[in-house]
N, CA, C and O of each residue as an XYZ file, in Angstrom:
792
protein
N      29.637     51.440    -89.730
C      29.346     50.619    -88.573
C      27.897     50.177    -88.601
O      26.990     50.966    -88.863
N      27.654     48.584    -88.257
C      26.441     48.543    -88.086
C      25.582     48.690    -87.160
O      25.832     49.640    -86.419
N      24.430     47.964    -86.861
C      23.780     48.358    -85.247
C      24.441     47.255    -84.730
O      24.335     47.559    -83.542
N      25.085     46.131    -84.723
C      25.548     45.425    -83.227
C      26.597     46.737    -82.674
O      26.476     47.199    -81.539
N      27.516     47.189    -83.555
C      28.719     47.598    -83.028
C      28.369     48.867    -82.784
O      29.223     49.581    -82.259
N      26.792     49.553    -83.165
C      26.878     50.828    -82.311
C      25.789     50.595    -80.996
O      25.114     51.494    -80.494
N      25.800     48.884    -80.494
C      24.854     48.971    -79.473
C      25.660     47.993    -78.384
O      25.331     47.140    -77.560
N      26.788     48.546    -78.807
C      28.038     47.348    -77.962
C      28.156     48.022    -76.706
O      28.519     49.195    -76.791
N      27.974     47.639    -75.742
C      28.586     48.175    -74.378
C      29.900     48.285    -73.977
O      30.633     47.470    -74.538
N      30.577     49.205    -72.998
C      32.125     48.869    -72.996
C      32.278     47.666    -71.831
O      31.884     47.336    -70.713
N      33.114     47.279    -72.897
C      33.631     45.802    -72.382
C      32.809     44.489    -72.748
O      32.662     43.417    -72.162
N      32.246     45.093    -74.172
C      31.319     43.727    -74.565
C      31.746     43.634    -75.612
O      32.044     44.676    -76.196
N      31.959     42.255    -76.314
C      32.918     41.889    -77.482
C      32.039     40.991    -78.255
O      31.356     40.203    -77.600
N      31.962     40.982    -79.303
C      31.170     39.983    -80.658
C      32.244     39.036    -80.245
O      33.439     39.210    -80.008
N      31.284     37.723    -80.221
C      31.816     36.169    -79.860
C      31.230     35.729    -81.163
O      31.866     34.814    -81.685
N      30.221     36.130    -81.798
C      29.645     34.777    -82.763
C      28.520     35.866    -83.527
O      27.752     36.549    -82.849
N      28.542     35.907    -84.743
C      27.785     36.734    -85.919
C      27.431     35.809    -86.995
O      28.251     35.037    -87.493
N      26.090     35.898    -87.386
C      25.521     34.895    -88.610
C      24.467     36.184    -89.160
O      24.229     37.334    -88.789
N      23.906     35.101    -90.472
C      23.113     36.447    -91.049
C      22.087     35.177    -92.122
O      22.315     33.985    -92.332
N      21.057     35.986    -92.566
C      19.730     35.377    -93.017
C      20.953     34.669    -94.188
O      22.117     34.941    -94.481
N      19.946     33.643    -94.625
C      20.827     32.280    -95.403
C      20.348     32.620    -96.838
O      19.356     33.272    -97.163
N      21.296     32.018    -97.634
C      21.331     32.693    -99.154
C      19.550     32.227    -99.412
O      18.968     33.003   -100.170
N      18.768     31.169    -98.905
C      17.724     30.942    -99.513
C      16.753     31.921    -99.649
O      15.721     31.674   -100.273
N      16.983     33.147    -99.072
C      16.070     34.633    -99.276
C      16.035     34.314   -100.879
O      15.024     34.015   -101.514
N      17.181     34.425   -101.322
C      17.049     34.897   -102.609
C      16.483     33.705   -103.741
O      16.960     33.769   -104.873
N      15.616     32.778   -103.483
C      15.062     31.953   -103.811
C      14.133     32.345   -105.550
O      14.190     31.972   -106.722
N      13.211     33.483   -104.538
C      11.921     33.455   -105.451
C      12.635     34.454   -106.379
O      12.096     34.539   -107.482
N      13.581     35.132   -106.220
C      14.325     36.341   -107.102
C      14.687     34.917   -108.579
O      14.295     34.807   -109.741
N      15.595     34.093   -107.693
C      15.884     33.046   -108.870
C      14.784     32.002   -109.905
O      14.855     31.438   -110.996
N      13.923     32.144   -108.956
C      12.903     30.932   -109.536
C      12.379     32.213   -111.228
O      12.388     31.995   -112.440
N      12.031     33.367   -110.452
C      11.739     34.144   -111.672
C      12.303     34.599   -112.514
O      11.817     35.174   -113.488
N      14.061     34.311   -112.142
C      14.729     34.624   -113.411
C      15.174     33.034   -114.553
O      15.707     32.996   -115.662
N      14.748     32.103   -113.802
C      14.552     31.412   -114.828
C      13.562     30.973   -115.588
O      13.621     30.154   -116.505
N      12.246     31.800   -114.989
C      11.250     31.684   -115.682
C      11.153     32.604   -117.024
O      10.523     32.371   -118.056
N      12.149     33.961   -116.622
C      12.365     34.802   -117.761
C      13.261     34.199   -119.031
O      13.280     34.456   -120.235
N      14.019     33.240   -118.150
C      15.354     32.794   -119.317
C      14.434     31.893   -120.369
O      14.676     31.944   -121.575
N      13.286     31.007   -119.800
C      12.617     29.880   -120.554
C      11.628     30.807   -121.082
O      11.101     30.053   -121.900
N      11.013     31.891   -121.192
C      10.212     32.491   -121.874
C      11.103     33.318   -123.181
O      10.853     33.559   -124.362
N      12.389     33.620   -122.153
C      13.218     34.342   -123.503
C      13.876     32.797   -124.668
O      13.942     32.976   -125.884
N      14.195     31.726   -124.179
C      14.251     30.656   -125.099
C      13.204     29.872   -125.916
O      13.337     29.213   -126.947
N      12.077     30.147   -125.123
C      10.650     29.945   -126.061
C      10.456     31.447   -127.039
O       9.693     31.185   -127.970
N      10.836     32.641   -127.078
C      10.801     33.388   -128.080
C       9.596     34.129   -127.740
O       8.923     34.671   -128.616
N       9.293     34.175   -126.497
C       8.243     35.146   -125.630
C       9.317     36.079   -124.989
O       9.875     35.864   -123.912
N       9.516     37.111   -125.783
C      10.291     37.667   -125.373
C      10.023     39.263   -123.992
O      10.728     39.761   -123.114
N       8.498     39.544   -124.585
C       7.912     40.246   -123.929
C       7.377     39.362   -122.821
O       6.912     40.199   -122.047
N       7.138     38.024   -122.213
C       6.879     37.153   -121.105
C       8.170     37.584   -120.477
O       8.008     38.347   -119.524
N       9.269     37.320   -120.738
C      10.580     37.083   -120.306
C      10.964     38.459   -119.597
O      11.463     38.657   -118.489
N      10.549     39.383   -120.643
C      11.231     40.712   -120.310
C      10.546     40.710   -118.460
O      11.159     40.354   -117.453
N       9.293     41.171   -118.549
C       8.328     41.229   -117.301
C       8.642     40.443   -116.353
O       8.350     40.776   -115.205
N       9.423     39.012   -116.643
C       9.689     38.100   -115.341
C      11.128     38.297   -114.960
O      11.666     38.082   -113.874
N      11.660     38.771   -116.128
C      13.519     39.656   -115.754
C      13.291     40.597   -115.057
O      14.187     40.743   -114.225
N      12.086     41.724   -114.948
C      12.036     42.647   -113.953
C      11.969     42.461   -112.965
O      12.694     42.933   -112.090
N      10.451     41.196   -112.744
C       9.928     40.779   -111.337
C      10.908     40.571   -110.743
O      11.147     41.223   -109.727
N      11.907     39.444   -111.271
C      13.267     38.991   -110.889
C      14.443     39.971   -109.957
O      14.957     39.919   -108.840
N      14.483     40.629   -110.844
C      15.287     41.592   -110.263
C      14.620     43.080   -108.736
O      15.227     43.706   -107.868
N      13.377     43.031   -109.109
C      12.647     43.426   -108.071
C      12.863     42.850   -106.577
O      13.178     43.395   -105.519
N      12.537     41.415   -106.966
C      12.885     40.225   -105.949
C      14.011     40.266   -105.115
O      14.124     40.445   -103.902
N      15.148     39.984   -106.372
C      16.525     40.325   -105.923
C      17.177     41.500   -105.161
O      18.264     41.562   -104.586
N      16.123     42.484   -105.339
C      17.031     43.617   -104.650
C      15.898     43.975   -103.362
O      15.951     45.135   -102.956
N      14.849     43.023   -102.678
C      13.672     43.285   -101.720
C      14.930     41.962   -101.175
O      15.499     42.422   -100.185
N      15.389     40.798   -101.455
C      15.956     39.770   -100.725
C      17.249     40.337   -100.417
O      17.821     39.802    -99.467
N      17.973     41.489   -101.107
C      18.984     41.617   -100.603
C      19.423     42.845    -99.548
O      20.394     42.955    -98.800
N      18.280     43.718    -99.819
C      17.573     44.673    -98.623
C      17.479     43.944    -97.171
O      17.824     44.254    -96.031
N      16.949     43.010    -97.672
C      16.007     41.777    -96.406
C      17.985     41.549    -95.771
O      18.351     42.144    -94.757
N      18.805     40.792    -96.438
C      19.996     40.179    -96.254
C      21.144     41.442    -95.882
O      22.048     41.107    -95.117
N      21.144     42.746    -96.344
C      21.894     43.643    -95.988
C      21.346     44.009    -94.699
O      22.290     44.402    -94.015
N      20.025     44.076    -93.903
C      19.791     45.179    -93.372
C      20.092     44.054    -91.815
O      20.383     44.568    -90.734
N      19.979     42.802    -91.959
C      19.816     41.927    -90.637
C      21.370     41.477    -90.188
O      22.427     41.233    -90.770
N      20.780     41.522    -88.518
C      22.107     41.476    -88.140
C      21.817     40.426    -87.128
O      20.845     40.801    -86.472
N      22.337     39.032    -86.642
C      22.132     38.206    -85.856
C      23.487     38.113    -84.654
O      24.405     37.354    -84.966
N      23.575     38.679    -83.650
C      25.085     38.677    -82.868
C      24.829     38.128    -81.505
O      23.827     38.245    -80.801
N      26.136     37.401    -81.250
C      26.198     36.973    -79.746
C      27.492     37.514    -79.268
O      28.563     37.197    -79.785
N      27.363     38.440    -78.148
C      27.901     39.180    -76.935
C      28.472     38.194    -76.033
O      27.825     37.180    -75.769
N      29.725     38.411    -75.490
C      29.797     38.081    -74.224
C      29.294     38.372    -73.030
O      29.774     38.141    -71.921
N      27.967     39.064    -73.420
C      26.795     39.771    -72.349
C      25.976     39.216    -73.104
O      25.783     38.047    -72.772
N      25.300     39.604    -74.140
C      23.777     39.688    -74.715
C      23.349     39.384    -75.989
O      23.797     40.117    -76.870
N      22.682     38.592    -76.288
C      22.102     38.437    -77.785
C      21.447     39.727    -78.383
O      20.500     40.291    -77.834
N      22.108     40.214    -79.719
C      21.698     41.709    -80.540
C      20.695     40.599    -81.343
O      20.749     39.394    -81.099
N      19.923     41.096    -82.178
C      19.216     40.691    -83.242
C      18.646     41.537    -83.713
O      17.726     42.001    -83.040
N      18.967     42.244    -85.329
C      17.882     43.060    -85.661
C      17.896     42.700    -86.924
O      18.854     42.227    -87.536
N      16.177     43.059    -87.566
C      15.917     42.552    -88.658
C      15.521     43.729    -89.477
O      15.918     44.765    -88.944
N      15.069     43.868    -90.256
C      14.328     45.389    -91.316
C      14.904     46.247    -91.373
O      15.729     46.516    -90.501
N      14.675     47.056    -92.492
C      14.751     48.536    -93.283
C      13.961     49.198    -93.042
O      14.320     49.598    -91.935
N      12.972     49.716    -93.275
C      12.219     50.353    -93.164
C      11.457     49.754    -91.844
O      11.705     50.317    -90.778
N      10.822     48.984    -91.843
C      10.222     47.979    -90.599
C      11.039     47.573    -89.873
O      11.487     46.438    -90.034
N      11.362     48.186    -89.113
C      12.271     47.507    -88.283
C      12.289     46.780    -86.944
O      11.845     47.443    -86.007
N      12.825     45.224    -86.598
C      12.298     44.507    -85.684
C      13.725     44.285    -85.042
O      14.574     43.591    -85.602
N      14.003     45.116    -83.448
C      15.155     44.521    -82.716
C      14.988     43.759    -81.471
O      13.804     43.617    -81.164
N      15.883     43.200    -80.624
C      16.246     42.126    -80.078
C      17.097     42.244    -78.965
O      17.557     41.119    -78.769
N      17.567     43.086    -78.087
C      18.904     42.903    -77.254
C      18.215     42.331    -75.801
O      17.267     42.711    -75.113
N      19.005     41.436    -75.722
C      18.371     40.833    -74.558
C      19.733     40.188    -73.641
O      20.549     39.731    -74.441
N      20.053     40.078    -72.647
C      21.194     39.438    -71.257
C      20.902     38.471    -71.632
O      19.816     37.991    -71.959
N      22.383     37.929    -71.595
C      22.452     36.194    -71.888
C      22.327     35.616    -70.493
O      22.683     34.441    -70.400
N      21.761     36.386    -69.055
C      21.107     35.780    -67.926
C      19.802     35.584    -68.309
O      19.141     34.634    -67.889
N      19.328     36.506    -69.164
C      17.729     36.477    -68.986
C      17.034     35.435    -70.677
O      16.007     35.512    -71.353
N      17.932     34.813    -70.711
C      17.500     34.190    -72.150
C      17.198     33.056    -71.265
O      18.001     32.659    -70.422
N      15.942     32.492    -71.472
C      15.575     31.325    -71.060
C      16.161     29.765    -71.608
O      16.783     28.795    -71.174
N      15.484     30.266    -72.898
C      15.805     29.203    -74.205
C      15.890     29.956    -75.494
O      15.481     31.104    -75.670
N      16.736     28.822    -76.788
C      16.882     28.981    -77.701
C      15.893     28.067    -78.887
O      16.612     27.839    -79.860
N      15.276     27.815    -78.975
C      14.450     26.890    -79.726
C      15.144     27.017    -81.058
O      15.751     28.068    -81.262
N      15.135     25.867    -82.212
C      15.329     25.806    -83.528
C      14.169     25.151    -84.101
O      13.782     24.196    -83.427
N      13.627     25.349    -84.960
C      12.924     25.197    -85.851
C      13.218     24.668    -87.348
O      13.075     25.511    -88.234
N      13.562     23.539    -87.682
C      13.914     23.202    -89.175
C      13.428     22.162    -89.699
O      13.319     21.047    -89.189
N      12.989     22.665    -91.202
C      11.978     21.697    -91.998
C      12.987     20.511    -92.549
O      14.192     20.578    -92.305
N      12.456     19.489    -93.260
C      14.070     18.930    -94.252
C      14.752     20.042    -95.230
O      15.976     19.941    -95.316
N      14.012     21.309    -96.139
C      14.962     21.538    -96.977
C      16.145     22.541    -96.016
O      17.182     22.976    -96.517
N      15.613     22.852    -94.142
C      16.419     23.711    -94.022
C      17.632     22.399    -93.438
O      18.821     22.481    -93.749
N      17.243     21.578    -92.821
C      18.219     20.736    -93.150
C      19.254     20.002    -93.663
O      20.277     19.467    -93.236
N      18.682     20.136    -94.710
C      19.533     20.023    -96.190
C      21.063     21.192    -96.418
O      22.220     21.056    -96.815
N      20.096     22.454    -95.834
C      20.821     23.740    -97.165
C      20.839     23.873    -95.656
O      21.651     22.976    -95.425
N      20.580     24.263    -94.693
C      21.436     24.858    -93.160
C      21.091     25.667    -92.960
O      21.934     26.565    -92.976
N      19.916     26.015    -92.674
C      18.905     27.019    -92.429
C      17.870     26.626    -91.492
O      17.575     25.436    -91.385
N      17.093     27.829    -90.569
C      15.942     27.435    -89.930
C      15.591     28.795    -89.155
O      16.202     29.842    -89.367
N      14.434     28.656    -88.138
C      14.336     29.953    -87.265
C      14.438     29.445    -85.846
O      13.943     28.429    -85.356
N      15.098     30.265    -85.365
C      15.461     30.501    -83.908
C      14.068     31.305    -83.332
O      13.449     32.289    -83.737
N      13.896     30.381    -82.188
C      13.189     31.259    -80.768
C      13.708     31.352    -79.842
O      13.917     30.426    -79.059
N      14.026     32.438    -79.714
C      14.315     33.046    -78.516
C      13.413     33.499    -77.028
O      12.861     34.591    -76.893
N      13.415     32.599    -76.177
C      12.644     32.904    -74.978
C      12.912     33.797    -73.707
O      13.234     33.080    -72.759
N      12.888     34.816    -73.467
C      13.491     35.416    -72.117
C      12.729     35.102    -71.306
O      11.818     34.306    -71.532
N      12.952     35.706    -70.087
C      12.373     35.152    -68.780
C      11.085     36.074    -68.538
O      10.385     35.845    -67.552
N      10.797     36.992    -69.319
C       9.828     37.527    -68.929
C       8.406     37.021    -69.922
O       7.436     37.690    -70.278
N       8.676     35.885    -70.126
C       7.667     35.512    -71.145
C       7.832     35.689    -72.852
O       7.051     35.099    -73.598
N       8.963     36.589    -73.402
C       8.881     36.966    -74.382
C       9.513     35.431    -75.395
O      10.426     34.685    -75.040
N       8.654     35.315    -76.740
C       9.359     34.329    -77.688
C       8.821     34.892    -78.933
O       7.667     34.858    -79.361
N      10.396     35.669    -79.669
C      10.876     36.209    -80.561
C      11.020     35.030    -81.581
O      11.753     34.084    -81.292
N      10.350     35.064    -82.746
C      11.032     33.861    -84.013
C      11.662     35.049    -84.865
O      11.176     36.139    -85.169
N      12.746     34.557    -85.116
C      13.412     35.069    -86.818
C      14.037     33.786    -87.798
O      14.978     33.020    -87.591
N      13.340     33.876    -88.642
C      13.283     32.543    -89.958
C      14.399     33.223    -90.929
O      14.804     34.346    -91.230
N      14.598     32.131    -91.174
C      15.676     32.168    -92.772
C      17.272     32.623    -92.064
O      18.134     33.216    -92.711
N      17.444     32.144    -90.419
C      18.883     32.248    -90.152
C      19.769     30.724    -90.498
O      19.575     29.509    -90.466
N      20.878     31.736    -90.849
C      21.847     30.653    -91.846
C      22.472     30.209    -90.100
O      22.785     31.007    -89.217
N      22.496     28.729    -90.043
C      23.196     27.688    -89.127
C      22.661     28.459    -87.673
O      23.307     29.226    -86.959
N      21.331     28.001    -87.515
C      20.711     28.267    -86.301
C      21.300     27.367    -85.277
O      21.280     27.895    -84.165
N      21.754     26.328    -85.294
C      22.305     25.322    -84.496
C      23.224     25.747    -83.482
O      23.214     25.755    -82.251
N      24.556     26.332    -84.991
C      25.409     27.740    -84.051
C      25.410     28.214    -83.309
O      26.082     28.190    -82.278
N      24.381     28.965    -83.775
C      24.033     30.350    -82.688
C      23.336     29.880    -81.396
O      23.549     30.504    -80.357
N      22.627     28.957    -81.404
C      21.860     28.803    -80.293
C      23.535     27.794    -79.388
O      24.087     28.233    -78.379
N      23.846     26.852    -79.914
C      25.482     26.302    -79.223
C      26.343     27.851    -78.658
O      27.090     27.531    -77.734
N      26.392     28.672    -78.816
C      27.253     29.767    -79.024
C      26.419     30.760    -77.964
O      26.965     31.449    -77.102
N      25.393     30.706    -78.141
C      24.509     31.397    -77.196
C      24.929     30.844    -75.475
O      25.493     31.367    -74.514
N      24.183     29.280    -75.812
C      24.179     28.527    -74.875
C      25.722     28.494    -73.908
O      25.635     28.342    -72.690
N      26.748     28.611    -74.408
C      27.973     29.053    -74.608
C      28.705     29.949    -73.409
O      29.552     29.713    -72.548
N      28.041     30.925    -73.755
C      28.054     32.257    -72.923
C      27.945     32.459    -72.072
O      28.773     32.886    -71.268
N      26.375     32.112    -71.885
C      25.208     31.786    -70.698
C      26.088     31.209    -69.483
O      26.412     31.634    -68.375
N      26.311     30.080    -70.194
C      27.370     29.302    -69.465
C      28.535     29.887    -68.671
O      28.735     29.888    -67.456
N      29.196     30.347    -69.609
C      30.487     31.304    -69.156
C      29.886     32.251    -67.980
O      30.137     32.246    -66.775
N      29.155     32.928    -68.613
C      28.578     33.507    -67.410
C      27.907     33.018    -65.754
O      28.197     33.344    -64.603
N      26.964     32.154    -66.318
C      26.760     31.427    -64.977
C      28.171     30.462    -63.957
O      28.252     30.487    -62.729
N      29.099     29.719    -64.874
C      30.021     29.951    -63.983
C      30.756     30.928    -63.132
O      31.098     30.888    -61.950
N      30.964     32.220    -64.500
C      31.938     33.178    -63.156
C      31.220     33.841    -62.033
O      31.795     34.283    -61.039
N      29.748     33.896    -62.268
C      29.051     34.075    -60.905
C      28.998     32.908    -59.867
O      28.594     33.258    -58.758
N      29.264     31.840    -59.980
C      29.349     30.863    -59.431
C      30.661     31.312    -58.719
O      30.513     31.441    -57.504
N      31.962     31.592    -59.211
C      33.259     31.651    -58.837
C      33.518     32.451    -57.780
O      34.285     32.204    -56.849
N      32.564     33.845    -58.022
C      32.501     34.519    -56.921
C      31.960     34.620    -55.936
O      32.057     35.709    -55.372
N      30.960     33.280    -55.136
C      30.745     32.815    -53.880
C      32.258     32.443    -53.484
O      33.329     32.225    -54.051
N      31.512     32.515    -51.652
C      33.113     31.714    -51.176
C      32.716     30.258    -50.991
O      31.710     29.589    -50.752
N      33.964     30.114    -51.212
C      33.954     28.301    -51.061
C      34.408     27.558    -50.240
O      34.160     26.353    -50.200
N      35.158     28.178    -49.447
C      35.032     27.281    -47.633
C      34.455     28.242    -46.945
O      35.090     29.200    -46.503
N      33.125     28.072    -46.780
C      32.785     28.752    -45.363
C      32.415     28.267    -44.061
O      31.550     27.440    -43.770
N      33.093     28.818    -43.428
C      33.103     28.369    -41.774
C      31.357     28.655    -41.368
O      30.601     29.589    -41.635
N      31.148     27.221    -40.518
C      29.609     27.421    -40.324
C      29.501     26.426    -38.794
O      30.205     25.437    -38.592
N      28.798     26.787    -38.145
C      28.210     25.866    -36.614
C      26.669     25.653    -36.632
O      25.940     25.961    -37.575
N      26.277     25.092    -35.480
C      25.120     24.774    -35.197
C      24.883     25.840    -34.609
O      25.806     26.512    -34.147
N      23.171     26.334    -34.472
C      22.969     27.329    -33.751
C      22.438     27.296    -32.431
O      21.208     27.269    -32.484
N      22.873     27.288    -31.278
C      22.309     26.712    -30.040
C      21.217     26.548    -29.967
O      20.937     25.585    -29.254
N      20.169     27.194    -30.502
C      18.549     27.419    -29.903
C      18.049     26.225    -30.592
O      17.826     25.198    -29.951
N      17.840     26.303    -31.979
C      17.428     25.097    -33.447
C      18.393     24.261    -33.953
O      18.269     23.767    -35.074
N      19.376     24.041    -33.221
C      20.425     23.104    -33.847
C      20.790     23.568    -35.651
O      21.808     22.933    -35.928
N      20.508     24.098    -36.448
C      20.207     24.334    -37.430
C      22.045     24.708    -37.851
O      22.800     25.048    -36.940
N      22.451     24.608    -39.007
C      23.633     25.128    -39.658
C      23.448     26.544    -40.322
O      22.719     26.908    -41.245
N      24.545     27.355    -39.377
C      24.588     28.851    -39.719
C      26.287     29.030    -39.945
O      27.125     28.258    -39.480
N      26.515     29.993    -40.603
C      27.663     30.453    -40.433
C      28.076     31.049    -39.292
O      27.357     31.670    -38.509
N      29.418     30.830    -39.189
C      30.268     30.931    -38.034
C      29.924     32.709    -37.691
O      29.234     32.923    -36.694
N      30.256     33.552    -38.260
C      30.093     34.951    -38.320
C      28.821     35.260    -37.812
O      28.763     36.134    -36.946
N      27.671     34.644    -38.230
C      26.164     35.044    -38.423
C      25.561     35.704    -36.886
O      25.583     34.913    -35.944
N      25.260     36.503    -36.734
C      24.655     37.132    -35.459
C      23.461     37.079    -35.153
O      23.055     37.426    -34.044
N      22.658     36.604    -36.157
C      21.251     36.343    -35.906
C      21.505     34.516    -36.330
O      22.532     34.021    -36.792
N      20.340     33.882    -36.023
C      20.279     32.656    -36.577
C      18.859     33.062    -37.877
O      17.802     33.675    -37.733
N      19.358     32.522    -38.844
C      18.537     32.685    -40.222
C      17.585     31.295    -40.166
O      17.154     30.979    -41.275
N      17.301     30.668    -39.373
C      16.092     29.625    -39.081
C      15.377     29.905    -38.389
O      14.197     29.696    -38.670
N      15.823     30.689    -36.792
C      14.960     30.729    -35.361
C      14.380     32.026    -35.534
O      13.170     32.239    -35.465
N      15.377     33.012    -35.790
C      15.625     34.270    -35.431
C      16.122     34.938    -34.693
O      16.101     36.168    -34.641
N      16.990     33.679    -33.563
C      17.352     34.157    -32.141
C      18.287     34.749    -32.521
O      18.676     34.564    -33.674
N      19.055     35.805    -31.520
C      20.818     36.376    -31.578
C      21.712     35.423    -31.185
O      21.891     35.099    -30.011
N      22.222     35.011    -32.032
C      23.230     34.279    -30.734
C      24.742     34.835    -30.981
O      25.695     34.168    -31.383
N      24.731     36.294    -30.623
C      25.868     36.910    -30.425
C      25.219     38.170    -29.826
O      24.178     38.420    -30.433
N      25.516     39.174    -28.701
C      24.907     39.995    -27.781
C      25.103     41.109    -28.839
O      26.187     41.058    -29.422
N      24.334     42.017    -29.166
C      24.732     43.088    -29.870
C      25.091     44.568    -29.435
O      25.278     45.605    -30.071
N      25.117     44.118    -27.588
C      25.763     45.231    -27.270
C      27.097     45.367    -26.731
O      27.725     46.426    -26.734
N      27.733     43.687    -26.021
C      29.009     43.279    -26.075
C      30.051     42.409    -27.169
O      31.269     42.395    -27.346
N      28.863     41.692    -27.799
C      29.653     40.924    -29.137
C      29.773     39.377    -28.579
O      29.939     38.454    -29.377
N      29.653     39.095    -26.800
C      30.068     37.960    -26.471
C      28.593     36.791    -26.890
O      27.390     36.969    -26.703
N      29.078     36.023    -27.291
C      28.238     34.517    -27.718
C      27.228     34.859    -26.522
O      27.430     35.396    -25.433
N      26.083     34.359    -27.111
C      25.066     34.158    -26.250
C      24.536     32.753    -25.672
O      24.027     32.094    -26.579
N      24.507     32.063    -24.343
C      24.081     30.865    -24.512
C      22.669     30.636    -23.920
O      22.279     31.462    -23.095
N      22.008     29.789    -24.194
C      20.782     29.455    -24.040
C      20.576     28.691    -22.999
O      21.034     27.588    -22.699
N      19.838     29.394    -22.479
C      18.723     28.561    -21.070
C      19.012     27.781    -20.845
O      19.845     27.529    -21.716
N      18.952     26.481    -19.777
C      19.307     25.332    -20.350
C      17.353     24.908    -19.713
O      16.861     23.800    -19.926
């Protein structure tokens, strides 16, 4: 199990999972073809040393690519990055402000970029080299959504309301105080309507 699924709450479900984009493994490749053209130029000891670097590379990019986890909750954005260093992320998809994307042309190209993440308390988190940031932030945005409707759903939606004798003002029908004046306009030791002076 990884860390989204051992930081899942009950009754919170993975909607949407992405992970750092194959271009980590870039500089692993650039140096193994620098080894292949030193081993075809007949520098074989050049080659050997840039087959290591290479593979050094390759297994620091795939550390980097095994250890990160990018998830969207039907509650909360997970994000964690590092092995040894480790950088996490759980934050309420109420309290996410914004999603920012960030992409150059080649992440354009190949579908890559970094996400910022803004919460409401000021915080803006970047993590670079996520594969289809577009996604996640649509998918995020998504949620948010979902969510801010069903709190919406659970106001009531016809409510009975009058004027309040003293301020003319619109209160609910029920209301025992007026929430503009402050007056009672219901007796709180018989319950009967109260009317005003004339």
């Amino acid at each position: 199990m990884g860390y989204v699924e051992d930081s899942l709450m009950p009754g919170e479900n993975v909607v949407y999972r992405t992970k750092l984009h194959w271009t980590v493994y870039g500089g692993a490749v650039g140096l193994g073809l620098i080894a292949l053209i030193s081993v075809v130029a007949s520098v074989a000891v050049v080659g050997a040393f840039f087959l290591a670097l290479a593979g050094i590379a390759a297994l620091v990019a795939y550390v980097a690519v095994s250890s990160s986890e990018f998830a969207v909750t039907n509650k909360r954005v997970l994000i964690k990055v590092g092995w040894l260093n480790r950088r996490s992320l759980e934050i309420l998809l109420s309290k996410v402000e914004g999603i920012g994307v960030e992409q150059g042309v080649s992440g354009k190209i190949l579908g890559y970029g970094t996400i910022v993440v803004t919460g409401t308390g000021g915080t803006h988190e970047r993590f670079k080299n996520i594969n289809g940031p577009f996604e996640f932030r649509k998918r995020v945005q998504e949620q948010a959504s979902t969510i801010q409707d069903a709190g919406r759903s659970v106001l009531p939606t016809g409510r009975e309301e009058r004027e309040c004798p003293y301020c003319a003002e619109r209160i609910l029908a029920k209301a025992r105080v007026c929430k503009h004046c402050g007056r009672e306009r219901v007796c709180k030791h018989c319950g009967r309507e109260v009317q005003p002076l004339a």
